[in-house]
N, CA, C and O atoms as a Tinker XYZ file with bonds, in Angstrom:
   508  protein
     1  N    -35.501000    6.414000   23.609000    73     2
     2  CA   -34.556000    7.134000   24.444000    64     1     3
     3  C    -33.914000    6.162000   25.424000    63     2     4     5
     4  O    -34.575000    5.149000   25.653000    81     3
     5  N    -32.522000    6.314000   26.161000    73     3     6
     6  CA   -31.822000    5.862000   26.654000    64     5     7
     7  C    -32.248000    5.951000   28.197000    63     6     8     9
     8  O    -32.930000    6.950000   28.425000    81     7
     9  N    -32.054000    5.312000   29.066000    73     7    10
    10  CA   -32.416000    5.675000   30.557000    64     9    11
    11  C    -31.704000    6.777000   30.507000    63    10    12    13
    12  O    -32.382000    7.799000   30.397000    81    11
    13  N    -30.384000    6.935000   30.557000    73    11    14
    14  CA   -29.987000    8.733000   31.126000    64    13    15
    15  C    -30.574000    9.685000   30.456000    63    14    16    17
    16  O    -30.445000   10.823000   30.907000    81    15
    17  N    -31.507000    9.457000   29.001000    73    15    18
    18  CA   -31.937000   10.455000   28.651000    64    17    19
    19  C    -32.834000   11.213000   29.584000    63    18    20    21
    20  O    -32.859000   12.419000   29.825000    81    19
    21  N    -33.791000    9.927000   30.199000    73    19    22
    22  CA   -34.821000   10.042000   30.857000    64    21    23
    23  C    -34.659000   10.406000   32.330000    63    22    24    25
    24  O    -35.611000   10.662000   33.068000    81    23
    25  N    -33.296000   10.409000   32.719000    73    23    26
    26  CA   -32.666000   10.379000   34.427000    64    25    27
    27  C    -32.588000   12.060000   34.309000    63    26    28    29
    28  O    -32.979000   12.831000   35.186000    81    27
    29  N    -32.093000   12.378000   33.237000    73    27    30
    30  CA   -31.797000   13.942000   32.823000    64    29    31
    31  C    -33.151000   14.801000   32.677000    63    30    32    33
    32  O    -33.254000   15.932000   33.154000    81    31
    33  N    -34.249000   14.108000   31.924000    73    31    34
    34  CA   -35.358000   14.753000   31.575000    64    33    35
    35  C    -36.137000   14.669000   33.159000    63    34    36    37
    36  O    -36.667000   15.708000   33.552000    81    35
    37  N    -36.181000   13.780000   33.801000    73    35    38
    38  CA   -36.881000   14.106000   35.452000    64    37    39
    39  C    -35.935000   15.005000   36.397000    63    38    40    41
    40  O    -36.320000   15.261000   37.538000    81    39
    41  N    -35.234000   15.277000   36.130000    73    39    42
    42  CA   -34.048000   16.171000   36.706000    64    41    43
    43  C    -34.517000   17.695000   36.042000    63    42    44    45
    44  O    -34.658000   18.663000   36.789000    81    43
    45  N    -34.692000   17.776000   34.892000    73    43    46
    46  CA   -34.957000   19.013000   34.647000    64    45    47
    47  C    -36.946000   19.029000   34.839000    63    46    48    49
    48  O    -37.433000   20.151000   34.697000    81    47
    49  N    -37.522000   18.369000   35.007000    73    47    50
    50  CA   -38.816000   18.338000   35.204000    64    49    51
    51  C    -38.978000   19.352000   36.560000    63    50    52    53
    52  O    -39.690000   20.356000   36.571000    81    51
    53  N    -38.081000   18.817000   37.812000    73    51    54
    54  CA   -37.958000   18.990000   38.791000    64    53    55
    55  C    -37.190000   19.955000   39.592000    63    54    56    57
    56  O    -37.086000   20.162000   40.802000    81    55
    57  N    -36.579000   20.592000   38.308000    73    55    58
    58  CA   -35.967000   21.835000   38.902000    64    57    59
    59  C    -34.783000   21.934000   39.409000    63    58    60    61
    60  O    -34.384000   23.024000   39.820000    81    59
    61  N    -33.923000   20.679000   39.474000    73    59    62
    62  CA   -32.730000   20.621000   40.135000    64    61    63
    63  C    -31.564000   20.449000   38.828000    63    62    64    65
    64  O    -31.609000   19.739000   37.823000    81    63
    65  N    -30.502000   21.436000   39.323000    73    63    66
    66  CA   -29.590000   21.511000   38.286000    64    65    67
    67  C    -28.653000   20.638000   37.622000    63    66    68    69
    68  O    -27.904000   19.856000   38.207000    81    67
    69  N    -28.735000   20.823000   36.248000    73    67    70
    70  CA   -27.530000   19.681000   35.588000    64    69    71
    71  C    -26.125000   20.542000   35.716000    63    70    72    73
    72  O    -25.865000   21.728000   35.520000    81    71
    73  N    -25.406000   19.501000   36.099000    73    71    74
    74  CA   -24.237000   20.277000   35.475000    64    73    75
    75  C    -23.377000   19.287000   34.602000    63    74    76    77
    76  O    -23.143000   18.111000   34.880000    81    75
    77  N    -22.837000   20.170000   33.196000    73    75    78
    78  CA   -22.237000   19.107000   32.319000    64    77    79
    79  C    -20.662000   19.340000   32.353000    63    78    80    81
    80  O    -20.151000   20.458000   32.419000    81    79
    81  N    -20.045000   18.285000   32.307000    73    79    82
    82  CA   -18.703000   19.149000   32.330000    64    81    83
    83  C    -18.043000   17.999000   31.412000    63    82    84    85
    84  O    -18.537000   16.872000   31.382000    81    83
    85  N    -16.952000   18.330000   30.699000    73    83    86
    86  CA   -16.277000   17.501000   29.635000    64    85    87
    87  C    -15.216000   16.509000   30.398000    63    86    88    89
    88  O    -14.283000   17.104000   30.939000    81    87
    89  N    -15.225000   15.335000   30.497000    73    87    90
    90  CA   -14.127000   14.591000   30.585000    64    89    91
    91  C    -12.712000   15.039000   30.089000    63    90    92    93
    92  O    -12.682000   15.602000   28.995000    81    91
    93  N    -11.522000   14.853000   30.773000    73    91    94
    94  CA   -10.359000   15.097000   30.397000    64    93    95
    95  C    -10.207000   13.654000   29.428000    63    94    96    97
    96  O    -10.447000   12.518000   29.837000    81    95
    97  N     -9.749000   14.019000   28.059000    73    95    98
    98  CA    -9.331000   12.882000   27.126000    64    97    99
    99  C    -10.624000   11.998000   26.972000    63    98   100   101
   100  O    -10.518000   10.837000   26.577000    81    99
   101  N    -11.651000   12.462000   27.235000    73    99   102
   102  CA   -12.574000   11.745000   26.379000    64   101   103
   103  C    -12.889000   11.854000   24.917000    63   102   104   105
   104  O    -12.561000   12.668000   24.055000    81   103
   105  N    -13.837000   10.469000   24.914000    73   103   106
   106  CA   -13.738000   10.034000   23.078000    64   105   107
   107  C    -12.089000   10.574000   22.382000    63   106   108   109
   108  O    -11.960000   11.091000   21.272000    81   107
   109  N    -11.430000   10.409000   22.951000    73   107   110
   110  CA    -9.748000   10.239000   22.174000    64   109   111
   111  C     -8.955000    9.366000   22.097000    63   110   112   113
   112  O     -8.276000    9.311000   23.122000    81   111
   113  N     -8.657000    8.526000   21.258000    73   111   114
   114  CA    -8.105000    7.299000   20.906000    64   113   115
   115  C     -6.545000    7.477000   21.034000    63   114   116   117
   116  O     -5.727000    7.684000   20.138000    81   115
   117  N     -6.291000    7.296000   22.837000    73   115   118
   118  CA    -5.037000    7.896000   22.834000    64   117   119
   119  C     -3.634000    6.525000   22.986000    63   118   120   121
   120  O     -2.539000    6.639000   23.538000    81   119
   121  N     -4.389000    4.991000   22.072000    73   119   122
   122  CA    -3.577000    3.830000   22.440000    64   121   123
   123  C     -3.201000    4.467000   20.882000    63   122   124   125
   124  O     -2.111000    4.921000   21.228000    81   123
   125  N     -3.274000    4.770000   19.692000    73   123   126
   126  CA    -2.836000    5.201000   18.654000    64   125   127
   127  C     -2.218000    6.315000   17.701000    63   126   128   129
   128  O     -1.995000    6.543000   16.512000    81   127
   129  N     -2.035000    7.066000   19.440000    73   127   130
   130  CA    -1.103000    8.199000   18.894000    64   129   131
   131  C      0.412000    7.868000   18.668000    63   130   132   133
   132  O      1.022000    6.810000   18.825000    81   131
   133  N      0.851000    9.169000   18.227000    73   131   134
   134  CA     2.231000    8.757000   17.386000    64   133   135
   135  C      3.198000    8.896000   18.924000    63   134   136   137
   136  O      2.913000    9.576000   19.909000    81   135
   137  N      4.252000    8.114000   18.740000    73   135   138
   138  CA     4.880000    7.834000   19.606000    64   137   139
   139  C      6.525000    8.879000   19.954000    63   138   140   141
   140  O      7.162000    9.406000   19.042000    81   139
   141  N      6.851000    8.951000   21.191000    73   139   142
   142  CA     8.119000    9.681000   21.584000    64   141   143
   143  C      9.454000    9.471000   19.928000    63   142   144   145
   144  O     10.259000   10.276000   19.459000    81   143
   145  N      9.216000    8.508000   19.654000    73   143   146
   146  CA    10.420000    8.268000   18.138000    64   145   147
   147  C      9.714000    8.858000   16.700000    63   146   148   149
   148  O      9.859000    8.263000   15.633000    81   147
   149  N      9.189000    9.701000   16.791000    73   147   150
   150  CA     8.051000   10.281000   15.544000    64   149   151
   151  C      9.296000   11.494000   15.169000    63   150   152   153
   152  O      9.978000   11.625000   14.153000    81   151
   153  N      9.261000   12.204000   16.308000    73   151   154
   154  CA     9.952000   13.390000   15.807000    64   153   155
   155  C     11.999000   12.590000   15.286000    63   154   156   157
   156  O     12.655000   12.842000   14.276000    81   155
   157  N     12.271000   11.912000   16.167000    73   155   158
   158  CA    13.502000   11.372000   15.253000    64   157   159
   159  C     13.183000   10.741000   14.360000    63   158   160   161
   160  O     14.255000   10.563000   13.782000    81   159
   161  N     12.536000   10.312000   13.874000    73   159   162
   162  CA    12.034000    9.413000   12.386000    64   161   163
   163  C     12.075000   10.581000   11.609000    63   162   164   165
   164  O     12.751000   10.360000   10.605000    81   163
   165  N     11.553000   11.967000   11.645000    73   163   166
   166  CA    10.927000   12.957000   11.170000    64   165   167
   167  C     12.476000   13.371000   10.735000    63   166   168   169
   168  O     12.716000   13.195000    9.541000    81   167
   169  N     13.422000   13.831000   11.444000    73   167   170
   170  CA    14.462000   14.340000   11.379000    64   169   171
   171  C     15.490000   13.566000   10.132000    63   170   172   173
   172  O     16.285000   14.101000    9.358000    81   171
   173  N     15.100000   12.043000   10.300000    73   171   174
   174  CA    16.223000   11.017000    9.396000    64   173   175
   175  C     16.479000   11.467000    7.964000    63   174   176   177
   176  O     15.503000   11.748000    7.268000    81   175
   177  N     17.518000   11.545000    7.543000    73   175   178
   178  CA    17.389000   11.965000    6.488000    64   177   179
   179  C     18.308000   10.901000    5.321000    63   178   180   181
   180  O     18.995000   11.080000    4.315000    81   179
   181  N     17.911000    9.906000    6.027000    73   179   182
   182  CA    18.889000    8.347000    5.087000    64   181   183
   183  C     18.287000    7.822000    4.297000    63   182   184   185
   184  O     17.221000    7.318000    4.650000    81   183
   185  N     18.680000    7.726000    3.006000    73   183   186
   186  CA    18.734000    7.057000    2.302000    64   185   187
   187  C     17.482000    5.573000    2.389000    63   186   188   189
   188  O     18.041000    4.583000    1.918000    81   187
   189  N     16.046000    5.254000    2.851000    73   187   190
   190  CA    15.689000    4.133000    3.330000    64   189   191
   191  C     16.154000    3.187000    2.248000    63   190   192   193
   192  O     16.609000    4.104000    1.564000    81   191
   193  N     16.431000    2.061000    1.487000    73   191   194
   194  CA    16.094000    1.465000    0.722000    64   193   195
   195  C     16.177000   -0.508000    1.093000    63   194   196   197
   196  O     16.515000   -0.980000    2.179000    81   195
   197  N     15.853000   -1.148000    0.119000    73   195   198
   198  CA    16.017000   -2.723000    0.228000    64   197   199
   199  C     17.154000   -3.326000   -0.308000    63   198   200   201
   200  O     17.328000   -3.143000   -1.512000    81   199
   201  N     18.097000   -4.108000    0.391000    73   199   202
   202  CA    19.261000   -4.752000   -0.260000    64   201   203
   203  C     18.849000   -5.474000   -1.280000    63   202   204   205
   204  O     17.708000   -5.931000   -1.344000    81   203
   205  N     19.682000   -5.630000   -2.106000    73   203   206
   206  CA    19.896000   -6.254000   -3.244000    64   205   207
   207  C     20.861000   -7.298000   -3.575000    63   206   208   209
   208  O     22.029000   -7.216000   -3.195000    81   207
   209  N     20.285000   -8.584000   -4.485000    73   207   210
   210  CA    21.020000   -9.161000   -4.481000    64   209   211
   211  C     22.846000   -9.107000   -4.929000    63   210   212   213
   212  O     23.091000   -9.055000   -6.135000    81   211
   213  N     23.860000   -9.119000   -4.087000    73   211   214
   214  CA    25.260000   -8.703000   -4.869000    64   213   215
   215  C     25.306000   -9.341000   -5.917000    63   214   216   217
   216  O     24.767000  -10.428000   -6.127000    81   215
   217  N     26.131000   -8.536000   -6.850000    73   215   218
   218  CA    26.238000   -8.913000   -8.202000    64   217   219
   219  C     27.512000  -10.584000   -8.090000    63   218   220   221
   220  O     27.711000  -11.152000   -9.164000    81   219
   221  N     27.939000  -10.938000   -7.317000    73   219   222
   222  CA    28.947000  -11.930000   -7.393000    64   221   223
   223  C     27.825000  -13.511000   -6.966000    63   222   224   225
   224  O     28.146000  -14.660000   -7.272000    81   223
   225  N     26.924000  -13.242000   -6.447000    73   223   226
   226  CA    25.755000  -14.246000   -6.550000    64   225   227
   227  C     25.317000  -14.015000   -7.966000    63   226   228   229
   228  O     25.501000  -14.577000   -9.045000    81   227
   229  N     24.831000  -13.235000   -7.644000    73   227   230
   230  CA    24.426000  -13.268000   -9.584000    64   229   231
   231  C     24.611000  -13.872000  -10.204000    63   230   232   233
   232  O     23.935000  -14.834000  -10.569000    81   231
   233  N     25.904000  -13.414000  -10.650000    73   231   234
   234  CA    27.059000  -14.148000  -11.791000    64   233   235
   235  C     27.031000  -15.447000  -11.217000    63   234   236   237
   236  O     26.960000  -16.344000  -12.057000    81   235
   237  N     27.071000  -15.847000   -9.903000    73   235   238
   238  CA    27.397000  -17.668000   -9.609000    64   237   239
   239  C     25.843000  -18.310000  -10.085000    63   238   240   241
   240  O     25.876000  -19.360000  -10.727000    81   239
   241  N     24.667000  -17.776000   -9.819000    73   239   242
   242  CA    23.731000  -18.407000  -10.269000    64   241   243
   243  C     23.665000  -18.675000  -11.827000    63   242   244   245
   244  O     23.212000  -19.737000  -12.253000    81   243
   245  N     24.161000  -17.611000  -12.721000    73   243   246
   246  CA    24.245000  -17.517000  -13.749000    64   245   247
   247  C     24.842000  -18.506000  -14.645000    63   246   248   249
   248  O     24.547000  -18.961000  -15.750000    81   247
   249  N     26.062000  -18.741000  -13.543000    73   247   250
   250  CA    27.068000  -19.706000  -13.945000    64   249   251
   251  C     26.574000  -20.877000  -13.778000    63   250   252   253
   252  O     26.526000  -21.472000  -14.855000    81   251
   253  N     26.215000  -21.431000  -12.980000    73   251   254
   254  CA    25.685000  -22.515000  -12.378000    64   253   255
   255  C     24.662000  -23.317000  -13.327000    63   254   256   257
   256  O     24.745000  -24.510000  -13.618000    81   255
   257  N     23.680000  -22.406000  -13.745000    73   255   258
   258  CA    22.840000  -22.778000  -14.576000    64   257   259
   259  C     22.976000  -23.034000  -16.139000    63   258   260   261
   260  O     22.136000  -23.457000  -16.934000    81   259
   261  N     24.399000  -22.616000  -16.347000    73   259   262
   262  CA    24.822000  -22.302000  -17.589000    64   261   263
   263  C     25.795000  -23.764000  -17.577000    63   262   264   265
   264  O     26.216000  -24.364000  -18.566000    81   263
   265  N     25.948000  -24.032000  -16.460000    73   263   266
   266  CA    27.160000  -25.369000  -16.305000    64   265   267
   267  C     25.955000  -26.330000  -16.345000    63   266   268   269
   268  O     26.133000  -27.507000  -16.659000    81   267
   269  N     24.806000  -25.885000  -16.053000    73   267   270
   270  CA    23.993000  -27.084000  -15.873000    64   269   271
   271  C     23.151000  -27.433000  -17.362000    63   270   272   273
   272  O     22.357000  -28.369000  -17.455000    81   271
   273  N     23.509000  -26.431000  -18.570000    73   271   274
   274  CA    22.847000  -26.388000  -19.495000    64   273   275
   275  C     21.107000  -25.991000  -19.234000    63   274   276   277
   276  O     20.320000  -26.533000  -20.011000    81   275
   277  N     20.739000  -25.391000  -18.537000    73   275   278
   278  CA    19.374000  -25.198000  -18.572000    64   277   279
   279  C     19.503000  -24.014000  -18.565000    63   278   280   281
   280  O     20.343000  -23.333000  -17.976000    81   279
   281  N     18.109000  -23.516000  -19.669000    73   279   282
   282  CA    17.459000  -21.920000  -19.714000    64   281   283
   283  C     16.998000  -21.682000  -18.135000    63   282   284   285
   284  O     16.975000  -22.471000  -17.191000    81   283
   285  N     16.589000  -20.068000  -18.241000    73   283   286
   286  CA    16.010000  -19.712000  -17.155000    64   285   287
   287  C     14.314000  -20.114000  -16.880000    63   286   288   289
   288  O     13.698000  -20.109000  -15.814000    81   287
   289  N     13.827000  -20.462000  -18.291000    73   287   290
   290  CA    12.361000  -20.802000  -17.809000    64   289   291
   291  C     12.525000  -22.542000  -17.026000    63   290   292   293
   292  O     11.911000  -22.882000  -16.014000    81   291
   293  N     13.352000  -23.299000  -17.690000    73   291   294
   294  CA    13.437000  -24.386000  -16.995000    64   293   295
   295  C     13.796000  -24.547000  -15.873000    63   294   296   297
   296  O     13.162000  -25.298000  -15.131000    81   295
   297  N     14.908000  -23.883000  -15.453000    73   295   298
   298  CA    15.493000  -23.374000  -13.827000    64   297   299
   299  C     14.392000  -22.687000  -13.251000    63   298   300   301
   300  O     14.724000  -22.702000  -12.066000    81   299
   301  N     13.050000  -21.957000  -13.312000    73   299   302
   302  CA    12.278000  -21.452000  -12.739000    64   301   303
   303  C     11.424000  -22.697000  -12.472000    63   302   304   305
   304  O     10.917000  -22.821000  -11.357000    81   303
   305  N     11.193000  -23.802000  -13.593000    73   303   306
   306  CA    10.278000  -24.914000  -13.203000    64   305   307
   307  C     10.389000  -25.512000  -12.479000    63   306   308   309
   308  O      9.485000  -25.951000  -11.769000    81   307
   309  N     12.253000  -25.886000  -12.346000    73   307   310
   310  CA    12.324000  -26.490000  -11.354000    64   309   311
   311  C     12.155000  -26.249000   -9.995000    63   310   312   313
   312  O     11.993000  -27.127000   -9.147000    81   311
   313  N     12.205000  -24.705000   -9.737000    73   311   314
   314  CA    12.194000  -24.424000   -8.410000    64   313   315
   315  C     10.761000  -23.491000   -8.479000    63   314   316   317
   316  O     10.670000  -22.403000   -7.911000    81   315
   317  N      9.861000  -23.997000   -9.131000    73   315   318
   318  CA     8.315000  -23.413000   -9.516000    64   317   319
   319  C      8.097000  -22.275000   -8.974000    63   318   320   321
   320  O      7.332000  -21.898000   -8.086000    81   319
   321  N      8.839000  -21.790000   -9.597000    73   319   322
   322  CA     8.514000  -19.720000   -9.215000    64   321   323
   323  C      8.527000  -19.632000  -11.110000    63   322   324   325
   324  O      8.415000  -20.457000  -12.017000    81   323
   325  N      8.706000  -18.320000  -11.026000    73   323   326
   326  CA     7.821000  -17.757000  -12.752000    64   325   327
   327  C      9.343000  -17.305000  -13.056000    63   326   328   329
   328  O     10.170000  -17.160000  -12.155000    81   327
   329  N      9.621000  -17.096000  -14.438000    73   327   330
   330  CA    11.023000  -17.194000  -15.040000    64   329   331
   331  C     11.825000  -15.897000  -14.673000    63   330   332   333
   332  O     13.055000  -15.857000  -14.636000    81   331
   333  N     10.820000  -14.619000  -14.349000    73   331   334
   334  CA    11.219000  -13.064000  -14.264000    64   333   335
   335  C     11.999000  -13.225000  -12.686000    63   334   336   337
   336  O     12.824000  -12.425000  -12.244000    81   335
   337  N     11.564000  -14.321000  -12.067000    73   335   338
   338  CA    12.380000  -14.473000  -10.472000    64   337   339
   339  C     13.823000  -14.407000  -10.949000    63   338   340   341
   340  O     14.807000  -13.672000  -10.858000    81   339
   341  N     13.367000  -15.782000  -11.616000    73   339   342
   342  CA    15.122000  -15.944000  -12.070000    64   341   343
   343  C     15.862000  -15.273000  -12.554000    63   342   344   345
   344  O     17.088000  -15.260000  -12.436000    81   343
   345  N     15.016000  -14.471000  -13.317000    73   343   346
   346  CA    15.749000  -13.182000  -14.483000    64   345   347
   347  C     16.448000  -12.393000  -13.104000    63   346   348   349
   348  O     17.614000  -12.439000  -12.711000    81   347
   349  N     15.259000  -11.650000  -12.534000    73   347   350
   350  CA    16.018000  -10.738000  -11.625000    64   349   351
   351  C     17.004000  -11.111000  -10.526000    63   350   352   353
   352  O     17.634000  -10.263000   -9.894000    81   351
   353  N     17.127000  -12.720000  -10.285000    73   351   354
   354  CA    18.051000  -12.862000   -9.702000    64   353   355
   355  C     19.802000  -13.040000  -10.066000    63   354   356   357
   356  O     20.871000  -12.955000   -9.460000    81   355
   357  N     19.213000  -13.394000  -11.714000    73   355   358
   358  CA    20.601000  -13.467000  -12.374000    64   357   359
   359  C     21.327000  -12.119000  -12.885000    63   358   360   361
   360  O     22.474000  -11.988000  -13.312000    81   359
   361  N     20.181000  -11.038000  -12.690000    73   359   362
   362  CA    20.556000   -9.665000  -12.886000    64   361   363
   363  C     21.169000   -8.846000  -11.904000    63   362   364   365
   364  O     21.713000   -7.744000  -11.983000    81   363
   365  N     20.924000   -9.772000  -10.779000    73   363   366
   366  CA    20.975000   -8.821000   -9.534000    64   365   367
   367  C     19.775000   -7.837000   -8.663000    63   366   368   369
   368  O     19.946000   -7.192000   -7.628000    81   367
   369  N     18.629000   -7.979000   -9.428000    73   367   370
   370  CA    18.001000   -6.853000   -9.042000    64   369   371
   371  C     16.939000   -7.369000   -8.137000    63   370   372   373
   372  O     15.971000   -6.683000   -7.808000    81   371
   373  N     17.193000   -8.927000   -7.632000    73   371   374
   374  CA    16.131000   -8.938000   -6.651000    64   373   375
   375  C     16.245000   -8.781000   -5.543000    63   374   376   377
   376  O     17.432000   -8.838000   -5.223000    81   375
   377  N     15.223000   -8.499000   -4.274000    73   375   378
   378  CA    15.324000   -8.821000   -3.275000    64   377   379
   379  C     15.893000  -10.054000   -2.683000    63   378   380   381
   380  O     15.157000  -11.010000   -2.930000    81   379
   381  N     17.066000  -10.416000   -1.907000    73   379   382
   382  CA    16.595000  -11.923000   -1.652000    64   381   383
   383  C     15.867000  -12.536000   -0.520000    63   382   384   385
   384  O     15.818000  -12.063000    0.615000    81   383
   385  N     15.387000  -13.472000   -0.866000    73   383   386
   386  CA    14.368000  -14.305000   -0.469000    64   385   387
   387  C     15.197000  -15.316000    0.312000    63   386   388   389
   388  O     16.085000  -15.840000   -0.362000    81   387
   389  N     15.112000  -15.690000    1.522000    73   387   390
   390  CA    15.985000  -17.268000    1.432000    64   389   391
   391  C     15.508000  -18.419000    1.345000    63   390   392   393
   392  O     16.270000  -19.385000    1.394000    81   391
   393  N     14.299000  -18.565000    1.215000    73   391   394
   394  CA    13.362000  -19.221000    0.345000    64   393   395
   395  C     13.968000  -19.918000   -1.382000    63   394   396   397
   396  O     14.409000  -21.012000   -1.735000    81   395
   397  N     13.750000  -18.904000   -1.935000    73   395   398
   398  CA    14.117000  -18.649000   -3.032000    64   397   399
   399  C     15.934000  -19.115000   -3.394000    63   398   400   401
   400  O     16.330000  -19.813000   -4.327000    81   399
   401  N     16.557000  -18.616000   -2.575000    73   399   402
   402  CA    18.032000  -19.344000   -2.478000    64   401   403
   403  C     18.316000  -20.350000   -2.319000    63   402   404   405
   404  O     19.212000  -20.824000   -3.016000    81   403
   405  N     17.782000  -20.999000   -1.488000    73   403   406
   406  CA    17.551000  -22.597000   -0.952000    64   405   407
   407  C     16.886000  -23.402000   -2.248000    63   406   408   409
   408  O     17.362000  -24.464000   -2.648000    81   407
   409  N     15.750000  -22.779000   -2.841000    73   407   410
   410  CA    15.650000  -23.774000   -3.999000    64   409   411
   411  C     16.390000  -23.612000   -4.954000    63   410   412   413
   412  O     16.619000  -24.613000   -5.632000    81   411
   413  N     17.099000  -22.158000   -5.399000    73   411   414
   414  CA    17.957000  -22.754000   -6.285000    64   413   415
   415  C     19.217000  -23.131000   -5.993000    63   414   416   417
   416  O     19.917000  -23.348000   -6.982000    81   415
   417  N     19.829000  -23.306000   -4.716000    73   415   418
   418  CA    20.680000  -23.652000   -4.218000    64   417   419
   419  C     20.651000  -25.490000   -4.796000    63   418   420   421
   420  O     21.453000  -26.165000   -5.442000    81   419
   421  N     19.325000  -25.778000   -4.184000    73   419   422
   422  CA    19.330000  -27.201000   -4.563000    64   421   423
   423  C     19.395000  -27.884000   -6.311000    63   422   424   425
   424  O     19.925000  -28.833000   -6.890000    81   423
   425  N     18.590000  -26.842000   -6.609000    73   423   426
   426  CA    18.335000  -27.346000   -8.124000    64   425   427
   427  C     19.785000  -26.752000   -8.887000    63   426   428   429
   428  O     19.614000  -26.881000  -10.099000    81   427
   429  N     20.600000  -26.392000   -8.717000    73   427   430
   430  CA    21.982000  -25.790000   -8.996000    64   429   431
   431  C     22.628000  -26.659000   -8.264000    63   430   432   433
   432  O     23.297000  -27.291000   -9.083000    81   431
   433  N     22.780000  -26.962000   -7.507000    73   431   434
   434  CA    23.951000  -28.173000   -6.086000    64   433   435
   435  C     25.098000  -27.053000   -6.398000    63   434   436   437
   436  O     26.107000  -27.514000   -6.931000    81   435
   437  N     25.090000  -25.360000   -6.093000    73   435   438
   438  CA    25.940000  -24.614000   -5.381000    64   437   439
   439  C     25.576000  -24.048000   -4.616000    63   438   440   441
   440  O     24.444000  -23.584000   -4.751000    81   439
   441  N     26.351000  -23.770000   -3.366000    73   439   442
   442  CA    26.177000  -23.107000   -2.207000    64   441   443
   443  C     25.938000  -21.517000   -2.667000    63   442   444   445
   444  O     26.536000  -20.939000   -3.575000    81   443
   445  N     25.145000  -21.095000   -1.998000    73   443   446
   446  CA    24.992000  -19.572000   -2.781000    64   445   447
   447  C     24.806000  -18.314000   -1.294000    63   446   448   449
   448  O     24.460000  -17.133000   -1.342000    81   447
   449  N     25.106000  -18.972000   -0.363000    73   447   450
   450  CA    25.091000  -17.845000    0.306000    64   449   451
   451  C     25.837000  -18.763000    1.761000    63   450   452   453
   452  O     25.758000  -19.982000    1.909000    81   451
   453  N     26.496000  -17.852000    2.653000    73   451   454
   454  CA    27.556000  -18.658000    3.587000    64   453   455
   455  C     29.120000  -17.974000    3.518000    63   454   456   457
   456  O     29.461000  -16.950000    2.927000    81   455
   457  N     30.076000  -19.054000    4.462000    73   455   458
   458  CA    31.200000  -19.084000    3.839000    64   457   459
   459  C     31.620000  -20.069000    2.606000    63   458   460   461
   460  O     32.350000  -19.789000    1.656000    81   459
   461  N     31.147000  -20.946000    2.804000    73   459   462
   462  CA    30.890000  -21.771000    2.044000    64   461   463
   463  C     30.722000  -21.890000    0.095000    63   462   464   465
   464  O     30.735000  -22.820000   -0.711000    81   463
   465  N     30.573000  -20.404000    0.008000    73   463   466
   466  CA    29.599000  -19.951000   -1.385000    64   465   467
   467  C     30.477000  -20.403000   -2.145000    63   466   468   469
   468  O     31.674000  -20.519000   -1.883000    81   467
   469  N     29.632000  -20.835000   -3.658000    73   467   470
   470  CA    30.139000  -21.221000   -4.828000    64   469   471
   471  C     30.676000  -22.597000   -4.958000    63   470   472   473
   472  O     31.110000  -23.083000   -6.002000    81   471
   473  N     30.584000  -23.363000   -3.437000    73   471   474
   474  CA    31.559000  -24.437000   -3.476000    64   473   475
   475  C     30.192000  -25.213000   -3.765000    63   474   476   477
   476  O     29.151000  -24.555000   -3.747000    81   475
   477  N     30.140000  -26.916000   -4.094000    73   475   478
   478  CA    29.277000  -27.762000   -4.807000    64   477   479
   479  C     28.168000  -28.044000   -3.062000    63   478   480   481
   480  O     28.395000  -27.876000   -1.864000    81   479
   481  N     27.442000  -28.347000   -3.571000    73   479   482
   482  CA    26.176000  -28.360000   -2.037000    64   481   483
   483  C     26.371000  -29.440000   -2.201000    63   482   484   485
   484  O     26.336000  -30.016000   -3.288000    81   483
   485  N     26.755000  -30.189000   -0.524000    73   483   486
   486  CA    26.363000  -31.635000   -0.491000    64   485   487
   487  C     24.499000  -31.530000    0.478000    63   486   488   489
   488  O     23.872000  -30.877000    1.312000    81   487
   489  N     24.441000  -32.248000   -0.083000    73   487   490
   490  CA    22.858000  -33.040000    0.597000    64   489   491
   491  C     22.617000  -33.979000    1.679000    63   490   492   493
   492  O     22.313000  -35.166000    1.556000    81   491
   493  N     22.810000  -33.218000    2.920000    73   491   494
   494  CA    22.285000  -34.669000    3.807000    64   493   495
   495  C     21.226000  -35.607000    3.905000    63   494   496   497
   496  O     20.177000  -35.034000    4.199000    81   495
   497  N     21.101000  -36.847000    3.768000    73   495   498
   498  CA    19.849000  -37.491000    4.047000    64   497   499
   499  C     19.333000  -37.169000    5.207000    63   498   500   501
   500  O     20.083000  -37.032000    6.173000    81   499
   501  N     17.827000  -36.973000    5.338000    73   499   502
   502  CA    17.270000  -37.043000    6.216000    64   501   503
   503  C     16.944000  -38.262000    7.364000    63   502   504   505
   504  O     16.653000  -39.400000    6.994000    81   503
   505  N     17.029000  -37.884000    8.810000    73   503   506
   506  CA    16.872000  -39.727000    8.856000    64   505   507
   507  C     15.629000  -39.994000    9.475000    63   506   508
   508  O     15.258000  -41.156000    9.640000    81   507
């Protein structure tokens, strides 16, 4: 037993009264309730979804790689992601990554996203 068990049990030994009364908001985990923006979240009725790559990148990656004579599994080696990246990027249907743009930006030498797009990537040396 706990000392207050025992502070409680000489208290009632002795005849003098407990009184129990409940804490306001006790044991309630009230840092994880839902917040004042619950009920407008609740109300939204949009469309959520993830952009997609535009189809005019697409087609330039497509192109690019096609000017460069390489398949898509080889264009995936070079930029060592798995060939279905590439697929879905030449389809349009991926997320983009800018990760993912940047390497094939390089391994293509076209600009693929900017004002800049479609024009040939120059490479600065690092110094």
């Amino acid at each position: 037993m706990s000392d207050w068990d025992d502070a409680i049990n000489a208290a009632q030994r002795q005849g003098a009264s407990i009184d129990t009364s409940k804490k306001f908001g006790a044991a309630s985990n009230k840092q994880h309730s839902a917040n004042k923006n619950t009920a407008k979240l609740d109300r939204e009725t949009e469309e959520l979804h993830h952009d997609k790559l535009d189809i005019d990148t697409a087609k330039m990656i497509q192109k690019a790689r096609q000017n460069k004579e390489l398949t898509q599994k080889e264009l995936a080696a070079r930029i060592s992601e798995r060939p279905q990246i590439v697929n879905e990027y030449e389809s349009g249907k991926a997320i983009p990554n800018q990760q993912i743009l940047t390497k094939l930006e390089r391994a293509l030498g076209v600009k693929l996203r900017g004002k800049d797009k479609g024009k040939p990537l120059v490479l600065t040396a690092k110094k």
